[in-house]
N, C-alpha and C positions, 0 to 999 in steps of 0.2 A: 774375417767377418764374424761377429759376436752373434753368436745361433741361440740365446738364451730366449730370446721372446717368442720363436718359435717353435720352442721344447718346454712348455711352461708344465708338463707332467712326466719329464726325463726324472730319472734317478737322482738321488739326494748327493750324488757323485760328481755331480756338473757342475763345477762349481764354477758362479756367476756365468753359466750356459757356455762354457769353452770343453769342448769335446775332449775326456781325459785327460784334466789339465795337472791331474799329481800321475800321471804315464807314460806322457809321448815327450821327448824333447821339442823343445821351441820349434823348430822350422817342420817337425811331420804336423806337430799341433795345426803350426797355421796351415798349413797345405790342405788337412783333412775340414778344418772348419770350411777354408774356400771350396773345397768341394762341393763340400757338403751346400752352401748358400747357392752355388752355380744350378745343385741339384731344385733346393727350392725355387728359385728363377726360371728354371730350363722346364718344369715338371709342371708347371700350375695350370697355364694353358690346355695340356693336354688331356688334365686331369680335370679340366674345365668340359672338354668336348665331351670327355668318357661317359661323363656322366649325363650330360643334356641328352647324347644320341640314347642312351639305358632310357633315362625318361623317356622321352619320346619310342624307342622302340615298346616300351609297357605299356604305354595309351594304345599303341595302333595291335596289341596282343589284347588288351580290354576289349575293344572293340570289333576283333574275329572269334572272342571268345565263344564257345557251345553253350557253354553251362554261367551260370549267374555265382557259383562257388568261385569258379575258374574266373570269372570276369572281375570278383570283387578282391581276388587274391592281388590282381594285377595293380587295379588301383590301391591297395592297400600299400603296396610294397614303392609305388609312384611317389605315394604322399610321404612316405618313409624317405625318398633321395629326396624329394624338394625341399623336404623339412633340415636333413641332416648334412647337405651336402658341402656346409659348411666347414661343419665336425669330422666329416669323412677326410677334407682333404688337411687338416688341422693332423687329426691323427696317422692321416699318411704321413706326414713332414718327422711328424715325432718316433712312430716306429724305423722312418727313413736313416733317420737318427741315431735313432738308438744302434741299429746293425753296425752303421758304420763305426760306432765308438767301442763296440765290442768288435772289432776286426779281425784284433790277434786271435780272441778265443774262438772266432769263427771258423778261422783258418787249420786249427787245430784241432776241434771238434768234429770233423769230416772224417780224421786218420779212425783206423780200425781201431777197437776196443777190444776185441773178443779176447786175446792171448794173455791183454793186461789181467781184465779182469775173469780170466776163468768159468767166464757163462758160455754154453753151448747156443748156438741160434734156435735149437728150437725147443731150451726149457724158455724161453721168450715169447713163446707166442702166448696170439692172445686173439679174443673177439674183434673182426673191428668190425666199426658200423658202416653199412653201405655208403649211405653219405657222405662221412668223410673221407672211405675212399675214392669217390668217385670226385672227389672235391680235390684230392693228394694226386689224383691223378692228373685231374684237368690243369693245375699247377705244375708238374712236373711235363705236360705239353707246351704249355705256355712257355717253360723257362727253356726247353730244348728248342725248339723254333726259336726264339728268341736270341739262342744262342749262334745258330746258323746264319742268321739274317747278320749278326755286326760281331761272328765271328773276329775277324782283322782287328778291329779299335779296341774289342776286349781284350785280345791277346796283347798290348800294348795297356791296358789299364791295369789288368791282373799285374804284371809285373813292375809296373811301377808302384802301385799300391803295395805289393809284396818287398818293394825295395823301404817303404818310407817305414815299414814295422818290422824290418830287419827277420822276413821269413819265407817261405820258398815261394813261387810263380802262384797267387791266386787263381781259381781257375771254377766255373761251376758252381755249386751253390756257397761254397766259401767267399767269391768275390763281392763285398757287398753292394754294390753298384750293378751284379748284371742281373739280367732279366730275373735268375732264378729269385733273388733277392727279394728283386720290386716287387716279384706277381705275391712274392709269401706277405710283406709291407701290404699290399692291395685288398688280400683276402681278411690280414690281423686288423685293418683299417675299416671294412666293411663288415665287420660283425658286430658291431654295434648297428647296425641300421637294422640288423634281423631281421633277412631277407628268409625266404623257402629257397629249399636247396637250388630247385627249376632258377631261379629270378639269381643266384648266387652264382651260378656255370651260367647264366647271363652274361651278368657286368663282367666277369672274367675273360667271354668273349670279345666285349665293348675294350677293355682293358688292353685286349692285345692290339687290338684293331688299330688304338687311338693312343696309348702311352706304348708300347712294347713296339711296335714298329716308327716309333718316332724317337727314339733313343739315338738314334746313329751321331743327327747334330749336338746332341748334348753329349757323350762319348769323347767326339772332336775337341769339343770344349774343353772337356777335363782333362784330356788328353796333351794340348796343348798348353792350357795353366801350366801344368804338372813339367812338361819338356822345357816352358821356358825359365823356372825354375830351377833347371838342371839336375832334372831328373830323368836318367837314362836319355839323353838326347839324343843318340843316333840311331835307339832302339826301331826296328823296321820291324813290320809284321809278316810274316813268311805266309806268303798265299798257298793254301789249301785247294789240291789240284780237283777240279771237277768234271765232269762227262759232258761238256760241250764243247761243241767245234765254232773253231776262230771262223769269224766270218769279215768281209769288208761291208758286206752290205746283208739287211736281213731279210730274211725269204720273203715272199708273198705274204703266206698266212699268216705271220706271224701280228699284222698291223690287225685283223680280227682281235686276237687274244690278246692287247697289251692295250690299244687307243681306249678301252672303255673303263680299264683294268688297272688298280693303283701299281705302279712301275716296284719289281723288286729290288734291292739293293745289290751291292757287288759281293760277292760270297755268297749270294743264294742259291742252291743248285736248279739251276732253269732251264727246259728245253728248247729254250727260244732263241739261244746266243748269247756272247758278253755283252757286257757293260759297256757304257762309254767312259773313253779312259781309262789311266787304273786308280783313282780314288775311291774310298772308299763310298758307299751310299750314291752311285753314279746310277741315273738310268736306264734301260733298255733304249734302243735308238727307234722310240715308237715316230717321231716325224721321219726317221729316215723309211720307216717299214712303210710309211702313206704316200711319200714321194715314190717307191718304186714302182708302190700301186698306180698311183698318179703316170707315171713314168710308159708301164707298158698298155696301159689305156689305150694313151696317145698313141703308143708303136700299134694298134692292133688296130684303127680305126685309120680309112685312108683318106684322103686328103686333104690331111692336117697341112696349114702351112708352116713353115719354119720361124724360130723368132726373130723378131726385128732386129735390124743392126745398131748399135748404139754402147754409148756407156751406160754400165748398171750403177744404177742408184745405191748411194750408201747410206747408212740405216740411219742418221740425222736429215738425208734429205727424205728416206721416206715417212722418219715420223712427222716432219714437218708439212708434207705432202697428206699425210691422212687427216691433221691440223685443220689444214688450211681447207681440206675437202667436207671434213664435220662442221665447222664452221659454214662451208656456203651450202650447206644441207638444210641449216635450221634457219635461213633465212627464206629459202624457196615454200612454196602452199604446201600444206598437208598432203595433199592429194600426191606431188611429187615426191616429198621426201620421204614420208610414213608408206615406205613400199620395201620389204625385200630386194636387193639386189644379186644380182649373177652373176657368177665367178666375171662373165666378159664385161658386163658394166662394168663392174668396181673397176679391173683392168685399165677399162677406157677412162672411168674419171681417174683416177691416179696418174694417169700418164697425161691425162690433159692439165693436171693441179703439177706435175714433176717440172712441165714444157714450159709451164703458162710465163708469157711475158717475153720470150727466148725467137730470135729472128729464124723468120722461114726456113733458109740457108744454115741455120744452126744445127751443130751434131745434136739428135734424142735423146734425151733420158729415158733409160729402160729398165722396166724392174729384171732381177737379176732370177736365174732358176731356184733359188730358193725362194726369194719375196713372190714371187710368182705363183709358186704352190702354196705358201702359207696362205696368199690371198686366195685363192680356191679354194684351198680345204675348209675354210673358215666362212665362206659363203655357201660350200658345200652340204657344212652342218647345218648353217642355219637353216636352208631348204629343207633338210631333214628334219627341224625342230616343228618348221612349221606346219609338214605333213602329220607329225604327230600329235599339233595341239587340234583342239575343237574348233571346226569353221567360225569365223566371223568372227565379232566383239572386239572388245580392248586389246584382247591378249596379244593379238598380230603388229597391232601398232608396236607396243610395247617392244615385241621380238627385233621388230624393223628397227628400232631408235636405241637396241643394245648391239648394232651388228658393228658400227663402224667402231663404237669407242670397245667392243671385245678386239676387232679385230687390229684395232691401236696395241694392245695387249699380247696381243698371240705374235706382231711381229717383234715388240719389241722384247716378248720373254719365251725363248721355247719351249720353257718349263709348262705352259698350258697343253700342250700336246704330250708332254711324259708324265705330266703327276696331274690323278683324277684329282686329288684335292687341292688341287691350284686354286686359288681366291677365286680366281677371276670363272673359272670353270661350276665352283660351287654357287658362286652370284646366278649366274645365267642358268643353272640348273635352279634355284630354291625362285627366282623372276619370276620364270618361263615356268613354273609349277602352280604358283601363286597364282598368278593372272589365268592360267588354266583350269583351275580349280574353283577357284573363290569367287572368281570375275565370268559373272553369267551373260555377258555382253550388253543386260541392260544399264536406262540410268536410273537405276532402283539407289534409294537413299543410302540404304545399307554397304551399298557399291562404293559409293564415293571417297571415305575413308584411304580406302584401299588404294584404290586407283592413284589416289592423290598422292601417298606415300609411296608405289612403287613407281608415278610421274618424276618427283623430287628424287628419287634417287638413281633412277636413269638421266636426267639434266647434271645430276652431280657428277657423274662417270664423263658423261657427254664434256664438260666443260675442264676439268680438273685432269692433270698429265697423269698415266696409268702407273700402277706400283702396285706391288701387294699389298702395301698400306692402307691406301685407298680401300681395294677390295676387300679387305678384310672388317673394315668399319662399317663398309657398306653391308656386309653380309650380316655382321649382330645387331645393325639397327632394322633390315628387314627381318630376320629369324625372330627379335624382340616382339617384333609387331606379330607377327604370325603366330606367334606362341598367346598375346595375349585374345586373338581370334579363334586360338584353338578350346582354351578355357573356356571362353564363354560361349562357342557351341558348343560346349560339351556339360555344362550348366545348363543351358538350354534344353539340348539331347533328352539328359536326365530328368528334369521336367515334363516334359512329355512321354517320358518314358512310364516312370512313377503315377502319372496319373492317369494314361491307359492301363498299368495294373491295376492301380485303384477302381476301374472302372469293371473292368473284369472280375475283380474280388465282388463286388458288386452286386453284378449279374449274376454270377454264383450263387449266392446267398439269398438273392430276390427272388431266384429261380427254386432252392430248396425252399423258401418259407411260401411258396406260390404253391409246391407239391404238397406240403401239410394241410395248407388252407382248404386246397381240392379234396385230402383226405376227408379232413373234416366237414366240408362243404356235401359231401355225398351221404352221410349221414345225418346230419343237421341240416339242408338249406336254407341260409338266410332269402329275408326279404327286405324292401325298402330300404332305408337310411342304412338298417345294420349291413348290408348287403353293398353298398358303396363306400363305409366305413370300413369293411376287412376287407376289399377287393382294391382301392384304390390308398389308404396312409394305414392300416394296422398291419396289413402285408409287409408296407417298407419300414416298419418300426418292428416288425421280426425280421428282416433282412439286415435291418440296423442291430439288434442288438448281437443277432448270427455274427455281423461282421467284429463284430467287439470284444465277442468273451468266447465263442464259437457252441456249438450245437448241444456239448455235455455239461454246459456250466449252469449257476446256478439263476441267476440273470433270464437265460434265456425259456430255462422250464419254469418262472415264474410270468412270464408274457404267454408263454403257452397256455397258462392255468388262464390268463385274464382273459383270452382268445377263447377257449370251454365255457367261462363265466360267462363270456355275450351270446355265446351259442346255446346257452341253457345243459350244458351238459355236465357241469359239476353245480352244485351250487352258490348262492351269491349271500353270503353271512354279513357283507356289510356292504349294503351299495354307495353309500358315501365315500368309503374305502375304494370301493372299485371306481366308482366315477374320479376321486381322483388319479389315481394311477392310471386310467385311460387319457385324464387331461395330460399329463405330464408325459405318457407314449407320444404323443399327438403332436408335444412342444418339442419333442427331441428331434423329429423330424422338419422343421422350420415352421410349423404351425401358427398362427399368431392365438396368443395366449386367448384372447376375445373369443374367438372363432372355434378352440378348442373345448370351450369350458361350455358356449352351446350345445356343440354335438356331444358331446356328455353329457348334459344336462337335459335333452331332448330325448336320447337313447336310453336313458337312466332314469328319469327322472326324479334324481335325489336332488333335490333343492337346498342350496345351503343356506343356512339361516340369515337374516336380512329380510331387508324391501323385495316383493317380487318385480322379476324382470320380466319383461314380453317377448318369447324366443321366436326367431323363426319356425315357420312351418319346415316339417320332415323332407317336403317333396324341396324346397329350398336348401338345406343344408345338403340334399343328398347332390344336387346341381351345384353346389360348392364345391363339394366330395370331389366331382368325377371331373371339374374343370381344376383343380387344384395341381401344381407344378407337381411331378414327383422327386424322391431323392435321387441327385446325380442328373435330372434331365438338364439344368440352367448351366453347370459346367459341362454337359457332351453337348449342348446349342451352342455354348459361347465357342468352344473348340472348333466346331464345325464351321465357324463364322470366320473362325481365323486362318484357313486354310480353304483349296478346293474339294469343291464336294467328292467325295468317293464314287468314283465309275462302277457304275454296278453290269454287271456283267447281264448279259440276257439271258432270259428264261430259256434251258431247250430240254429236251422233251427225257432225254436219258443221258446218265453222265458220259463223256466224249473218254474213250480211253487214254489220248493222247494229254487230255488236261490231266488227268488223275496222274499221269506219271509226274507232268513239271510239278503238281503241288507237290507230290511225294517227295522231289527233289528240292521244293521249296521249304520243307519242314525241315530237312537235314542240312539248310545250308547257314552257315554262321550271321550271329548277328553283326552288322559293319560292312555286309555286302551290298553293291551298287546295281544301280537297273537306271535304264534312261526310257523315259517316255516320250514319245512323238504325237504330235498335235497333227491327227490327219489333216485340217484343214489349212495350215499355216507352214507346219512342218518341220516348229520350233520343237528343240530337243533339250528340257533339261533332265538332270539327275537327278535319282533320290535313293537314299541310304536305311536300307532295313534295320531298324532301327531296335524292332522287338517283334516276337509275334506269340499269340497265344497257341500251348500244343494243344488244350482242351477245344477252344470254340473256331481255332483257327485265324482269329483276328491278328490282326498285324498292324505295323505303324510306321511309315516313309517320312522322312524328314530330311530338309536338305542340307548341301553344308555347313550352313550356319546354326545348323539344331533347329530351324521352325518348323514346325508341323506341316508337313502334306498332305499326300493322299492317306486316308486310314480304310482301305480294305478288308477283307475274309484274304485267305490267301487262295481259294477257290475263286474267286474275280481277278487275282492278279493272275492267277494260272491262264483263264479265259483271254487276259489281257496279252500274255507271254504268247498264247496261241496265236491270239488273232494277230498279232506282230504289232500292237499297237506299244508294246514294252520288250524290251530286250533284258539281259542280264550283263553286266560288262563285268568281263573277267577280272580279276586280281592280276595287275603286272607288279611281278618281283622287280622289275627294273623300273628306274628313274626316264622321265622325257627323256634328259639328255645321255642318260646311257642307252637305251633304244635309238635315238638320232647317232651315234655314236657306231652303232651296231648295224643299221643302214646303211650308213655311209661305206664303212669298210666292205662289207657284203655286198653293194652294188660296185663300187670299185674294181672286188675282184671278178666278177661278173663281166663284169664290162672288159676287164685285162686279159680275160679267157676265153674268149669264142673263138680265135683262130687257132688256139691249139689244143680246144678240143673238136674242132669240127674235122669230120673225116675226110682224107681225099675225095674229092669230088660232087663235096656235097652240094657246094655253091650251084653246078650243074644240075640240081634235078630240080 
């Protein structure tokens, strides 16, 4: 494979892009170039993921951020991957590159230097800087974990690789292919995005999560190119003995710790038991750990009956049988089909779609003890998905009309029960998130979208035969959609955000040019016109100019001086002069120029040259004055129009101790936190998202998930509200729906497998 289009800033060595084509003899050439192309093939995907979960993990750190430094770091460093994530994985490929084409000097560059060259280790030292070692270190975890996990396939790549450059067992950060390699490719590839160190031991994180543990199958790959070109073909990997005990079957607890939990590979040292099989990259036996759960259930609860006598179904007739059973699902009403079902229904339909058409007298079709439990386990979870979503709405339909075509899924691939990131696992987690979240059970217009699109692509599953393919198309056309819902509330958010600070800056400023006015006002009292003129628009035209150039500038001591001129307390040298710059204060503020040029010419009366005009009387323009919109009131009306009015908390008599603690706890709580409000009379519950709050005046700003504007409170009424239980605060879950339904399930399982051995003799008797 010709790698030149994809090294288009390799060294001037590559010549026409073939990986040290004046070095390797012909057959390592082409061997390392197909690597090398297997690597760009095998790598893009994951390197695809790394980066979307990094974004998305930086939005949802913006948004519990404390500080507006901290929060803007996060965004800054977002728009840096979405901008470059291009470049990123462009220059991955080429530093990927570039290692492997230097191999040999890799390999030789590891051996000690000290002896050759005559330097002691410690005329070598030197400063280093924190960060980069804290950066040399987080790499140098990444590459050892990394190395443990696919242990086996590396010890088979080290040495073939070390055979095609004729030099001893690659091994460690000489191998250019293993972890150590990539993570140092990862870090040399993201330093052009110029992240802060924080956001850089991030993606590092994301990195191993999403490239470094998914190395195994590509490992395989190269592994296998490389052996059936007759390289080391009989070579076997010598397994590395570990501190667990062989088991046939795995304990109890162990289905807690592994069903919700990405499955480790073979050569990991795990407390929980082998692998299945001896391949490499094999699962933990997490459906076998649910079956036994399953298993002693039954034994501990009595008067189970025994199974039915019959033949067990074999996995063609039962996917045909779940076929035939989705199908007569979507013909039946809403009301019947759009329902959860239980483990013993499903049972009963499947056995009745296995029989259907089959004479009285005829032997049973029976599902077999495994088909048996996958179909419990899988109606098991759903029960648990749907305790965990919000009562009512769309969402439950939705759950109901994923259950049959998941459970299509889960019997015909066990891989849904051992790997969290199963397609089909990740669909029904990002679903069943969506419709929970986004989908507030109304038919609000803004709903429909949604609904509509996660409609179409539950009929798509429903109709079309399961595969990871399937699910995996299904899952980037929903995340697509989701992501382009997440921007625009979050455009939205910032809107409203921005413009209650604006509003705030505001009152700041209206409020200090309001304390000067009063200075002045107690030694000078105006009267009449002039008195509705600085009380009601020359106030918000020193509030304006405060907010513009701020308190010390030269702007605002010169409004100051014009503010003394009407007061009589400096002199007035030119009142033509003055009358205009009082008109022109007047316009800044939205005045209509007409309207301004009378009440300076009525207060002043400098008359500009011209025909005389006929002013209103004083007591008239001052009833202008005082009816006149102020600045900022027509955008905090129209705001307030577009959301519900703010619950104002009641008047009591001395502050409650127990409010004062929630606000106290409401000022230190991060912005991005939820609270659900309940409508005493209805009873309807939705969410709103703190969005911003002021530390000065206490003001705050609720918006929902779409970013539109809510309630806007004090946060001393939300406190009131927290009291009076008309608001809650809904905690932060670190866990997903479906790992909470996941963590349920298992936990009541064992529960339920446990009461007779831990109930004491005798107890049944008291």
């Amino acid at each position: 494979m010709d790698v030149g289009h994809d090294r288009r800033h390799s060294s001037a060595s590559h010549h026409g892009g073939r990986i040290g084509s004046a070095r390797w003899p012909a057959r390592a050439q082409r061997l390392l170039e197909a690597s090398y192309g297997l690597c760009v093939e095998g790598l893009q995907e994951p390197l695809r993921r790394c980066l979307s979960e990094f974004e998305k993990q930086l939005f949802a750190l913006a948004e519990r951020a404390h500080q507006a430094s901290e929060q803007q770091d996060c965004f800054a460093s977002r728009q840096r991957v979405l901008q470059g994530r291009t470049t990123f994985a462009q220059r991955f490929m080429e530093h990927l590159g570039s290692t492997l084409n230097e191999v040999d000097s890799t390999s030789t560059s590891t051996r000690p230097t000290t002896a050759a060259t005559g330097v002691k280790p410690w005329q070598t030292l030197a400063l280093v800087d924190p960060g980069e070692q804290e950066v040399s270190m987080a790499l140098e975890q990444l590459g050892a974990r990394g190395e443990v996990r696919h242990g086996s396939v590396l010890y088979e790549l080290g040495h073939r690789l070390a055979v095609l450059i004729g030099a001893p067992p690659l091994e460690g950060q000489a191998l250019p292919l293993g972890p150590y390699a990539i993570a140092q490719t990862c870090h040399a590839a993201g330093a052009e995005l110029e992240l802060p160190l924080k956001h850089q031991l991030l993606l590092l994180q994301h990195f191993d999560q999403w490239v470094i543990q998914a190395l195994a199958p590509l490992y395989d790959i190269i592994n296998a190119h490389l052996q059936g070109d007759g390289i080391l073909p009989q070579l076997r990997s010598i397994p590395v003995p570990r501190h667990i005990g062989k088991r046939a079957r795995p304990l109890a607890g162990s289905g807690s710790a592994t069903a919700g939990e990405p499955a480790p590979a073979a050569g990991t040292t795990q407390g929980h038991g082998t692998a299945q099989g001896t391949g490499s990259g094999a699962p933990i036996e997490v459906l076998e750990s649910l079956r036994d759960l399953l298993a002693r259930q039954r034994a501990s609860q009595s008067g189970v009956s025994g199974q039915a006598v019959g033949r067990a179904a074999s996995e063609q007739e039962l996917a045909s049988a779940l076929g035939a059973l989705q199908l007569h699902l979507a013909q039946v009403t809403d009301q019947a089909g759009r329902e959860l079902r239980s483990a013993a229904r499903l049972r009963e339909e499947l056995l009745a779609q296995l029989n259907a058409g089959k004479p009285g007298d005829a032997p049973r079709t029976q599902l077999s003890d495994e088909q048996g439990d996958k179909v419990e386990l899988v109606a098991r979870l759903f029960e648990q998905l749907g305790q965990q979503m919000q009562q009512g709405g769309s969402a439950h339909h939705l759950l109901s009309d994923l259950q049959l075509p998941v459970l299509r899924m889960a019997v015909a691939d066990r891989g849904f029960f051992e790997k969290r990131e199963h397609p089909a696992r990740r669909l029904l987690d990002t679903v069943t998130a969506a419709a929970n979240d986004w989908l507030d059970g109304s038919d609000d217009e803004s709903n429909r979208p949604l609904a509509t699109k996660l409609e179409q692509l539950v009929n798509r599953a429903s109709q079309e035969p399961p595969s990871a393919g399937l699910y995996t198309t299904l899952l980037a056309d929903i995340e697509h959609h989701l992501a382009l819902l997440t921007r625009k509330a979050q455009a939205a958010e910032r809107r409203h955000v921005e413009a209650a600070q604006g509003r705030e800056r505001l009152d700041q400023a209206r409020h200090r040019a309001g304390e000067l006015m009063t200075e002045r006002f107690t030694q000078s009292p105006p009267r009449g016109l002039l008195r509705a003129l600085l009380d009601r628009a020359w106030s918000d035209v020193l509030a304006l100019t405060l907010l513009r150039h701020g308190e010390d500038s030269e702007a605002f001591r010169a409004q100051l001086a014009i503010t003394d001129q009407l007061l009589g307390r400096l002199p007035v040298d030119d009142r033509l002069q003055l009358q205009a710059e009082v008109e022109a204060g007047l316009q800044q503020i939205g005045m209509h120029v007409e309207e301004a040029v009378q009440v300076a010419q009525r207060l002043l009366g400098a008359g500009r040259p011209g025909p005389a005009v006929e002013l209103p009387s004083a007591t008239d323009l001052a009833l202008r004055l005082k009816q006149h919109q102020r600045l900022g009131e027509q955008q905090a009306s129209h705001e307030a129009g577009a959301g519900p009015a703010p619950a104002a908390a009641p008047a009591v008599a001395a502050p409650d101790p127990r409010e004062q603690r929630i606000e106290q706890h409401l000022r230190e709580l991060p912005f991005g936190s939820w609270f659900e409000f309940v409508d005493p009379d209805t009873g309807q519950i939705v969410r709103r998202k703190l969005a911003w709050h002021s530390p000065m005046s206490g003001r705050c700003l609720l918006v929902s998930r779409r970013g539109q504007r809510g309630e806007e409170m004090s946060l001393a009424q939300l406190a009131h509200e927290i009291a009076s239980g008309r608001v809650c605060e809904v905690p932060a879950q670190p866990e997903s729906l479906l790992d909470r339904a996941w963590r349920s399930l298992t936990g009541n399982l064992r529960q339920a497998a446990e009461p007779r051995r831990s109930t004491p003799p005798g107890a049944a008797h008291r």
